[in-house]
C-alpha positions as CSV (number, residue, x, y, z in Angstrom):
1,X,114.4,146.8,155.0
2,X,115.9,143.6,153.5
3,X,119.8,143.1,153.7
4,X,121.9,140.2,152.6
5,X,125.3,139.1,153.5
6,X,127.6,136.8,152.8
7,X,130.3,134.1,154.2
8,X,133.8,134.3,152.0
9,X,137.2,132.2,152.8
10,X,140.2,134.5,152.9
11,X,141.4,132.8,149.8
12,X,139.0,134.4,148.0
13,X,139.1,137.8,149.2
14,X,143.1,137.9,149.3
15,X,144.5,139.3,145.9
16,X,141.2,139.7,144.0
17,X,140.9,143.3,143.5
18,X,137.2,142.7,141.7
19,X,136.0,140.8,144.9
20,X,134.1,144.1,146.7
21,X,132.8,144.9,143.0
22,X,131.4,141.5,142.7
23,X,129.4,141.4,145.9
24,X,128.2,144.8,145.1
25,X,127.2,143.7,142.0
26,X,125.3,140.5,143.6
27,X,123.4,143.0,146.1
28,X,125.1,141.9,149.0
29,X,125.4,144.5,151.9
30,X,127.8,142.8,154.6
31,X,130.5,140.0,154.2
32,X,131.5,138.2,156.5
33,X,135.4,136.6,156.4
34,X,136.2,132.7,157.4
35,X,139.2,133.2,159.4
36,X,139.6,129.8,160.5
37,X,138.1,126.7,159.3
38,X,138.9,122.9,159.3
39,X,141.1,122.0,156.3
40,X,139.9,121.8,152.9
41,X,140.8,121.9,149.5
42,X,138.4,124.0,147.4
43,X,137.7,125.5,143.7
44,X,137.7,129.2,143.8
45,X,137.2,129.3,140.0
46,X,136.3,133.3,140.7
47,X,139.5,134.3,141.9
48,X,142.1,135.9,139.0
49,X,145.4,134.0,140.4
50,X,144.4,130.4,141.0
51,X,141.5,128.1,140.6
52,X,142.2,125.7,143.7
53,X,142.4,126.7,147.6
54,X,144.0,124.0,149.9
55,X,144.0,125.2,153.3
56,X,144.3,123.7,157.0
């Protein structure tokens, strides 16, 4: 049996209600969240409420 997982920041989890969906839709069986990670600024150009992450 194949699986596939993926890594996701908080940021992009946190207030996206279609996140799950999404993954689902991609296939993916298991995702596994970034609770801590060296600062960054990032695009999250899926997530509904913003288009830029800055964390750190």
């Amino acid at each position: 049996m194949v699986s596939h997982g993926a890594f996701a920041y908080t940021w992009d989890l946190v207030g996206d209600p279609a996140a799950a969906e999404r993954f689902a839709a991609l296939a993916i069986d298991t995702v596994t969240p970034q609770a801590a990670y060296h600062s960054v600024r990032a695009t999250t150009a899926w997530h509904p409420a913003h288009g830029w992450a800055v964390g750190g």
